[in-house]
C-alpha positions in Angstrom: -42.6 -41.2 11.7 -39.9 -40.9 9.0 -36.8 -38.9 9.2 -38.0 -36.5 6.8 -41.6 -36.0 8.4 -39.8 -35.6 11.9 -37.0 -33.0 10.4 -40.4 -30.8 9.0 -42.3 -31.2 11.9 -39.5 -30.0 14.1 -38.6 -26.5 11.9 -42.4 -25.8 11.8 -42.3 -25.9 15.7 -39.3 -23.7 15.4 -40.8 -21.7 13.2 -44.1 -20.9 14.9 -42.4 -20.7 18.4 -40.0 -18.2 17.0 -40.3 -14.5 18.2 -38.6 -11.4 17.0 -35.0 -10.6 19.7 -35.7 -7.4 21.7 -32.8 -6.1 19.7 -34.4 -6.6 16.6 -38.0 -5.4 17.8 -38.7 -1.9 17.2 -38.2 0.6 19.3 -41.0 3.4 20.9 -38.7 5.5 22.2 -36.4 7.9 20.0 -33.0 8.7 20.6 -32.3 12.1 22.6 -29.2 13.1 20.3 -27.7 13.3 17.1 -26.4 9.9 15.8 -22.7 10.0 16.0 -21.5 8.6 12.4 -20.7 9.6 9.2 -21.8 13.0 8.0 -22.6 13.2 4.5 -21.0 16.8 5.1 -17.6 15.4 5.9 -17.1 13.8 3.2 -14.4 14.1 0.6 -12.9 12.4 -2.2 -8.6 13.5 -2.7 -6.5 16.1 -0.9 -8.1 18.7 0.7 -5.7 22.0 1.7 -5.8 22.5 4.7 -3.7 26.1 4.4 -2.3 28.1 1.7 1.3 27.8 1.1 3.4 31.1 1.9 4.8 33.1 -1.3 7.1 33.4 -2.6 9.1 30.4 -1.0 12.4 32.0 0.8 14.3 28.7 0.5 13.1 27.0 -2.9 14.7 23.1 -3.3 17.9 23.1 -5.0 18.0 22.1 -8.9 18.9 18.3 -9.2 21.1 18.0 -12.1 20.9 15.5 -14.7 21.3 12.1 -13.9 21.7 10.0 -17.0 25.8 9.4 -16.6 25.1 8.1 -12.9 22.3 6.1 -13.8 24.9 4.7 -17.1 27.5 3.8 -14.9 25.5 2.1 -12.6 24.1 0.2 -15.6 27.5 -0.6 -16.7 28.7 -2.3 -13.5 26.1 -4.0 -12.9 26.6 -6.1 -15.9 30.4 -6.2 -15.2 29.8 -7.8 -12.3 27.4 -10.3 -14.2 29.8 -10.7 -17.1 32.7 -11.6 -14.3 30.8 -14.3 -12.4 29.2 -16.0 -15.7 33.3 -15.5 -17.1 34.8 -17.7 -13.9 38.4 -17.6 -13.0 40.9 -15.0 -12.3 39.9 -12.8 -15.2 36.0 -13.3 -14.3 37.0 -12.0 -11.1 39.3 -9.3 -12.0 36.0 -7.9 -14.5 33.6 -8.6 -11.6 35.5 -6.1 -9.3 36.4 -3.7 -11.7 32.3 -3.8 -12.3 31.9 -3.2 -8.6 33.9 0.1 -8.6 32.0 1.4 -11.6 28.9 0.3 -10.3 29.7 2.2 -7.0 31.5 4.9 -8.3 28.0 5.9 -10.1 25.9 5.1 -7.1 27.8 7.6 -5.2 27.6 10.1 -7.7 23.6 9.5 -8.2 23.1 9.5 -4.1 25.0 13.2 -3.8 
């Protein structure tokens, strides 16, 4: 018998021997309860509310003010500091801290 004969011979055995898993059979008897998984009723797609917010609010958030001079001076530094290391030497470092404090200075002011 060749490989090939004995390889076919083999999966038709397999084949014919095979029975369905008792897991896999179907069942007779029906389930006493509700299944337990997704509802098509709970669904939902976004936010839902889950309560109305009270009105008028008591304690609204206070007014942020402007932040484009912050936000300039951070900016600002920031390439100081860059301008400092790429310059080397004493006046590199001297325009790399004075970069720091500006850069800083405006991150203070932004945070508060």
């Amino acid at each position: 018998m060749t490989p090939l004969r004995l390889v076919f011979a083999v999966v038709l055995v397999a084949t014919a021997l095979a029975s369905p898993a008792s897991a896999q059979a179907p069942s007779s008897r029906q389930p006493s309860v509700a299944p337990s998984g997704p509802a098509l009723s709970l669904q939902a797609v976004g936010v839902r509310r889950t309560s109305e917010a009270p009105l008028p609010l008591k304690n609204p958030a206070p007014f942020r003010a402007d932040t484009r001079q912050n936000r300039a001076l951070m900016i600002v530094g920031g390439a100081g500091m860059l301008t400092g290391l790429v310059i080397g030497g004493d006046a590199g470092t001297l325009i790399s801290v004075g970069g720091t404090v500006v850069f800083l200075w405006g991150l203070y002011q932004y945070l508060t």
